[in-house]
C-alpha positions in Angstrom: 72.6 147.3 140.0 75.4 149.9 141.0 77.1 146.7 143.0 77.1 144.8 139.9 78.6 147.2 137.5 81.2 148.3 140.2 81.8 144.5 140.3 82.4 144.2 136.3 84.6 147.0 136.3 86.9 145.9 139.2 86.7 142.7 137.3 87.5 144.3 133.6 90.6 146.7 135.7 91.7 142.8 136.9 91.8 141.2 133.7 93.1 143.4 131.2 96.6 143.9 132.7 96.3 140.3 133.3 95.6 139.5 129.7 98.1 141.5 128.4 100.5 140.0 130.9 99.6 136.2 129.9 99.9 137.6 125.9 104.0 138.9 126.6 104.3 135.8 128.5 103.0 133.5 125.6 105.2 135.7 123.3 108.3 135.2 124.8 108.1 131.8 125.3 107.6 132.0 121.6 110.2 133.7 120.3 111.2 134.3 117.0 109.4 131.2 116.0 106.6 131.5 113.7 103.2 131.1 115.1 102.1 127.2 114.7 99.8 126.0 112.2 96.5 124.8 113.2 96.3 121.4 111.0 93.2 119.7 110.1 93.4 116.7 107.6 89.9 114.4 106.2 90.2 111.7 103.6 88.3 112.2 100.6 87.2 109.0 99.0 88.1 110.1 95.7 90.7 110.7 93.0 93.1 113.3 93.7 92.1 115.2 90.1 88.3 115.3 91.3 89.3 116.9 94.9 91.5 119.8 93.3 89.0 120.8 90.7 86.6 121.4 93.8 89.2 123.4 96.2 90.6 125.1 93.3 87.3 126.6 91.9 87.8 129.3 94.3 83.9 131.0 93.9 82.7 127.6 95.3 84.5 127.5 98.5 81.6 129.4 99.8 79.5 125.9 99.5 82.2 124.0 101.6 83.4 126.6 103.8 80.8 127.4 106.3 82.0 131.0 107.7 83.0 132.2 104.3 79.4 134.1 103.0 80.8 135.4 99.8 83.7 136.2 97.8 85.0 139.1 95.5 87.7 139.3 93.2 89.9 142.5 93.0 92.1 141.5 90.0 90.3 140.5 86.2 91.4 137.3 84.9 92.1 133.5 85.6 92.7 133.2 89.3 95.8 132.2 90.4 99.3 133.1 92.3 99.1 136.8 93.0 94.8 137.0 92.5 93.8 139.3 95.3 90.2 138.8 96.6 87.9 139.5 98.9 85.9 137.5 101.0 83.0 138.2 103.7 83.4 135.9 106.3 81.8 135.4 110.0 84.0 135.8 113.4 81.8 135.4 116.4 78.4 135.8 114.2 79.8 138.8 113.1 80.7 139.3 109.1 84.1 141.2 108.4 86.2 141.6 105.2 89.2 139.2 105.1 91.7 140.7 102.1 93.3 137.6 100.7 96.3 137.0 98.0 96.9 133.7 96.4 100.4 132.9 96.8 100.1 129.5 95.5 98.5 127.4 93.0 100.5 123.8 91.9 97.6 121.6 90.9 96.6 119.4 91.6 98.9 119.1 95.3 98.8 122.8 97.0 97.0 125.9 97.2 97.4 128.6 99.7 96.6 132.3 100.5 97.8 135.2 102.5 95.0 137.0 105.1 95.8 140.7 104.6 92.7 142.2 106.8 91.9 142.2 110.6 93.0 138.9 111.5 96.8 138.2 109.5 98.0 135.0 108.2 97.4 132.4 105.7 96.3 128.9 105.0 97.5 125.8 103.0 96.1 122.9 102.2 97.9 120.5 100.0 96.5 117.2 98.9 98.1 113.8 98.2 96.8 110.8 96.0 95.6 107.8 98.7 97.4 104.1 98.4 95.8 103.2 95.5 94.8 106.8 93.7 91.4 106.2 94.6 91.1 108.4 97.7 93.1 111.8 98.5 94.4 112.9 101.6 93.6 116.2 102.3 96.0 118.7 104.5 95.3 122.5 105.9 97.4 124.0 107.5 95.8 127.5 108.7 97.9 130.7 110.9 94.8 133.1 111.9 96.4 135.7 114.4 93.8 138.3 116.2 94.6 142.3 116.1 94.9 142.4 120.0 96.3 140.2 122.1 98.1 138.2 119.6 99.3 135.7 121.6 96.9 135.0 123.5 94.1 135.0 121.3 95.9 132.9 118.8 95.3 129.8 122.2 91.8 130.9 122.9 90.8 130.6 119.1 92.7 127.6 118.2 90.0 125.2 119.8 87.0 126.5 117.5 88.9 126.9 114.4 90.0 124.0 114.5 86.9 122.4 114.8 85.4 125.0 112.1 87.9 124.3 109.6 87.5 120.6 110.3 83.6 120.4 109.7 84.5 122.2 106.6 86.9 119.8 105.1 84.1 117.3 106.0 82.0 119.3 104.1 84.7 119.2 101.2 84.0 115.4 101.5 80.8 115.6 101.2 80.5 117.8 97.7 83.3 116.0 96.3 82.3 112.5 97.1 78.8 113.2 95.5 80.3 114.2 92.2 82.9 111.7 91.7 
């Protein structure tokens, strides 16, 4: 067992400076650009009214957003730009605190927040009537960058939230198409 460890140890003295190298490499290659967007899209097959009033009901994002457990708000009133909330959501299995702000509500085409906690960032997603007003096209747009290893993480996650946030836009579909 002592070769093992001493193994994982060489291994973890490797790959640290190593990650940390990749993550100022990734950086400057980056610049002063802003981080890109992952972008997800899913056509809901209906009206562009009937798609809003389900994204913009903010406590039910919880039924179509499978990480997100539960959500608290900080501020009394209607939600909207400048509500600051709360929500528990799952990174790895594990449930954290994301702090969120609404920055924008323009119904029924764009809402988006700003992720204050461990991972920064923010999401949009904006939604456009189909060709003939009977479908919507549904956009999300979503920055999530990780405490260490900015960079770097930001490639390494990119894969699975993409295919998280996708699988909850199809779940989006899913409510909305059964009560239109």
């Amino acid at each position: 067992m002592t070769g093992v460890l001493r193994r994982l140890v060489v291994l973890g003295a490797l790959l640290v400076p190593l990650s940390f190298l990749v993550d100022r490499l990734l950086a400057a290659r980056r610049g002063a650009n802003p981080p890109e967007p992952l972008r997800m899209v899913e056509v809901v097959d209906a009206p562009i009214d009937r798609t809003w009033a389900v994204i913009a009901d903010v406590p039910r994002q919880v039924e179509w957003m499978r990480e997100m457990q539960s959500i608290r708000f900080l501020d009394p009133g209607p939600v909207g730009e400048g509500t600051r909330a709360e929500a528990t959501v799952r990174i790895l299995g594990i449930a954290v605190t994301d702090p969120v702000t609404i920055t924008t509500v323009e119904p029924p085409t764009r809402y988006a927040i700003r992720h204050e906690g461990l991972f920064e960032g923010g999401g949009t997603i904006t939604l456009e009537p189909g060709a003939d007003g009977t479908t919507t096209i549904v956009r999300w747009e979503e920055t999530l960058i990780p405490p260490l290893l900015p960079e770097l993480g930001a490639v390494l996650q990119a894969p699975i939230l993409r295919s998280i946030f996708q699988a909850d836009l199809r779940n989006l579909k899913r409510i909305v198409e059964a009560e239109a």
